[in-house]
C-alpha positions in Angstrom: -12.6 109.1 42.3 -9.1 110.7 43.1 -5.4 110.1 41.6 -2.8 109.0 43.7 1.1 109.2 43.1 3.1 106.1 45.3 6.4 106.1 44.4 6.1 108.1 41.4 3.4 106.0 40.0 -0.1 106.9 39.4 -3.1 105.4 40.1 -7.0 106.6 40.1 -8.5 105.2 43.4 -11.8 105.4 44.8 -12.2 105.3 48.6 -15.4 106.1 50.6 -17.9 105.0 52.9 -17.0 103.8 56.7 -16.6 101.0 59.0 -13.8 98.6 58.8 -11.6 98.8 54.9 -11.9 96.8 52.5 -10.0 96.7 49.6 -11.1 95.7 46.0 -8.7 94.5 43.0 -10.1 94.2 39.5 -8.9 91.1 37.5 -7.0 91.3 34.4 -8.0 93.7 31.8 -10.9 94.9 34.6 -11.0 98.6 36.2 -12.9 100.4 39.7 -16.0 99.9 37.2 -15.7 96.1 36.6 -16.0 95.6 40.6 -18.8 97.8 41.3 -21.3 95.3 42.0 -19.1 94.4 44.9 -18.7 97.8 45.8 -22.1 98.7 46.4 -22.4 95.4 47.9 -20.1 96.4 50.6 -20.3 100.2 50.6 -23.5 100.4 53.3 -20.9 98.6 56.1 -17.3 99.3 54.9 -15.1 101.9 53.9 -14.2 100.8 50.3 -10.9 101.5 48.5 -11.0 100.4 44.8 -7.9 100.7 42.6 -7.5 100.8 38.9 -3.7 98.6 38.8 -1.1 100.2 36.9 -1.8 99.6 33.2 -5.1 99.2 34.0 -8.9 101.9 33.3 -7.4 104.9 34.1 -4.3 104.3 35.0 -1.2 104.8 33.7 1.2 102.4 32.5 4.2 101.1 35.3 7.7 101.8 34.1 8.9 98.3 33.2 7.5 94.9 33.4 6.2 95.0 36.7 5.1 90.8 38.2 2.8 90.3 40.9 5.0 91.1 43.8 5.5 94.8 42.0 1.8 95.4 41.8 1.3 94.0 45.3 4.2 96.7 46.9 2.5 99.3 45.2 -1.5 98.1 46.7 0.5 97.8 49.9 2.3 101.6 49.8 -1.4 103.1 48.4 -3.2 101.7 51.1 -0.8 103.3 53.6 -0.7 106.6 52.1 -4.3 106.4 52.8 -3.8 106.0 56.3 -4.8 102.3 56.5 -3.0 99.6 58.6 -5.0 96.7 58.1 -8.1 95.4 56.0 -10.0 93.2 54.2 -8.9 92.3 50.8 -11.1 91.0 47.5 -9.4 90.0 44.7 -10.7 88.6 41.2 -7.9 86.6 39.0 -5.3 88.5 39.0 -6.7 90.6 41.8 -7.0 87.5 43.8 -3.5 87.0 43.1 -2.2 89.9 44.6 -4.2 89.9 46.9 -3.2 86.3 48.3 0.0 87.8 47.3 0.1 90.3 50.2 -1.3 87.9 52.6 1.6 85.5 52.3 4.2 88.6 52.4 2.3 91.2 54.7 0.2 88.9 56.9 -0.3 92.4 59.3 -2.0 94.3 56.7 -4.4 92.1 55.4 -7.2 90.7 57.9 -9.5 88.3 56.3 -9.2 87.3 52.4 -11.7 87.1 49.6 -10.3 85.2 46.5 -12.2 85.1 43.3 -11.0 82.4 40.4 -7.4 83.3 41.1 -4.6 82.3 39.4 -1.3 81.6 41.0 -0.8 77.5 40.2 0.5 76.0 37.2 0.2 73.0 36.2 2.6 70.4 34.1 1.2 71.5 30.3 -1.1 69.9 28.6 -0.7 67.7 24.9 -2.4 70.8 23.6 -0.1 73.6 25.2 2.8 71.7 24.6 1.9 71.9 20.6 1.9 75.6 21.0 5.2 75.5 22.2 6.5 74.4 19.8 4.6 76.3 16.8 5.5 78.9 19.1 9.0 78.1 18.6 8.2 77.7 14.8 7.1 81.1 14.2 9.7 82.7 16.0 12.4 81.4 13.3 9.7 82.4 10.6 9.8 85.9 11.8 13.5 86.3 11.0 13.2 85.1 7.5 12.4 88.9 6.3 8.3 89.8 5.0 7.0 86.0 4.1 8.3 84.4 7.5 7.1 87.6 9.6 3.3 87.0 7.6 3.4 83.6 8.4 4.6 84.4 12.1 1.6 86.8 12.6 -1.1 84.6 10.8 0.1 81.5 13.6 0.3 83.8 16.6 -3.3 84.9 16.0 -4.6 81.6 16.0 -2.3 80.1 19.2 -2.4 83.4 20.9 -4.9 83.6 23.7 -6.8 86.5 23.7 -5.7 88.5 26.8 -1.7 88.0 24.7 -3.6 89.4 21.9 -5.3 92.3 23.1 -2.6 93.1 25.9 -0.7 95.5 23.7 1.8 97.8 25.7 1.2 95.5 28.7 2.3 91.9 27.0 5.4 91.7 28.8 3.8 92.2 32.4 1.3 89.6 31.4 4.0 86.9 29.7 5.5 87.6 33.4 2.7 87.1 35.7 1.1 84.1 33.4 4.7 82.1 34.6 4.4 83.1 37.7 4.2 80.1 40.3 2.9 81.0 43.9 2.3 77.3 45.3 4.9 78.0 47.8 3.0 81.0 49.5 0.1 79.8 49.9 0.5 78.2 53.4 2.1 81.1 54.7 -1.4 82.6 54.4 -2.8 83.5 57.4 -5.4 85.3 57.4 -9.5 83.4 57.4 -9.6 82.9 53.8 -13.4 82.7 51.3 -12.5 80.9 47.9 -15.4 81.7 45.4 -15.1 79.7 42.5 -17.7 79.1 39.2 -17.9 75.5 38.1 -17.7 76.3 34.8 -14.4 78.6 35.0 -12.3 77.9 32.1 -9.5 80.4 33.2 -8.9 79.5 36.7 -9.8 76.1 36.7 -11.8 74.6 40.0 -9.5 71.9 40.6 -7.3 74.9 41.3 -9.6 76.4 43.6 -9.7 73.1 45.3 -5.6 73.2 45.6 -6.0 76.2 47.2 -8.2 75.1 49.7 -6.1 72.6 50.8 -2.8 74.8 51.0 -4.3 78.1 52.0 -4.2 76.5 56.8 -7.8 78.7 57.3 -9.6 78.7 54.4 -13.3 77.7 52.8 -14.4 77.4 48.9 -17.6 78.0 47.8 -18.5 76.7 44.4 -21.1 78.8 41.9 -22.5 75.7 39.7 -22.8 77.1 36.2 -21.0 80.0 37.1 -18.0 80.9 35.1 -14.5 82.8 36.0 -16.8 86.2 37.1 -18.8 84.2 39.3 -19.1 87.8 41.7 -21.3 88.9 38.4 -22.9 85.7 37.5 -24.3 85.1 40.9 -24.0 88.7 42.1 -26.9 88.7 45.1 -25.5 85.5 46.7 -21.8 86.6 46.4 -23.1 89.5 48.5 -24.5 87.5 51.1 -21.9 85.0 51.2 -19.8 87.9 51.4 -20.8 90.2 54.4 -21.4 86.8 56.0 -17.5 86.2 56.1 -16.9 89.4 56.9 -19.0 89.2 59.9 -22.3 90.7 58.7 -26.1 89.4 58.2 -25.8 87.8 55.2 -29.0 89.9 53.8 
């Protein structure tokens, strides 16, 4: 492991091994650690450059609410200051979303693509959403009526509140941003041979979004886990490998 500085920001990196690069991008909340199954997957073949994102392991925090397109400049300025022009890419959620991210925007850095339950859709909310809007709303105006209506504020939050909004802390306003983010229009400007791996059963980054994908993303393949949920590379780690160093060229073995 190593630190990095791009542009005045941080970052701890690892990067070893040798053959052609591949990059790998934890989801949200994740770290280098929460990837290493893929690492050692690919390390044998590949020269492997892991990041921890900004705000992210050991990594410290970006200076203002940095969206997707912030994190993906500073991958993109990393990975040159580490003397690499081009490479593979695998993302998981929000990863994935960078990662997709930089295809769409830097198709000559990124050579074939590896997408793992990634966001990037949204979809017109559901009755159930819409009702948390609106106590949303509701506890807003509480908060400003002094101790009681902050209480009662707190107390509906924790229920409505996913958990990654709850346990975001210092980085809730990068994750209120990237959560609103809508990247439908980018994906057919993807280029580059494209793996979607989705689990069935991923209740984050639904399958009929993986589907979607499929169908915008002009060279691109999804391969469903059944049973699997959103870390399908852990649930089904030996044939994510395969399926893996097949795409990239590799026996699947």
């Amino acid at each position: 492991m190593q630190t990095l500085e791009v542009n005045g920001q941080k970052a701890r990196v690892l990067d070893e091994g040798d053959g052609v690069p591949v990059v790998v991008l934890h989801g949200w909340g994740g770290k280098i650690e929460s990837m290493m199954p893929v690492i050692r997957c690919l390390g044998p073949r590949h020269r492997v450059i892991a990041i921890d994102l900004p705000g992210f392991g050991d990594s410290p925090l970006p200076q203002g609410a940095w969206g997707t397109p912030d994190y993906a400049t500073f991958a993109r300025d990393l990975v040159s200051q580490l003397g690499v022009e081009r490479a593979h890419f695998i993302g998981h959620s929000f990863g994935a979303k960078v990662s997709f991210y930089l295809a769409s925007v830097y198709p000559k850095l990124v050579d074939k693509l590896v997408l793992v339950g990634s966001p990037g859709l949204r979809t017109p909310p559901s009755a159930a959403a819409r009702v948390k809007r609106v106590a949303s709303r509701a506890g807003r105006v509480a908060g400003k009526l002094g101790p009681p209506g902050a209480a009662f504020k707190r107390a509906l939050y924790k229920r409505i509140a996913s958990s990654d909004y709850q346990e975001a802390g210092e980085l809730r306003p990068i994750l209120v941003k990237v959560v609103n983010e809508d990247f439908r229009e980018l994906l057919p400007r993807v280029k580059s041979p494209t793996l979607l791996v989705w689990g069935s059963e991923d209740d984050a980054a639904p399958l009929v979004h993986g589907k979607e994908m499929e169908k915008l993303i002009p060279d691109a393949g999804l391969v469903v886990f059944e049973g699997a949920g959103h870390f399908a590379y852990l649930d089904e780690g030996e044939r994510f490998c395969r399926v893996v160093r097949h795409f990239f060229g590799g026996e699947g073995g």
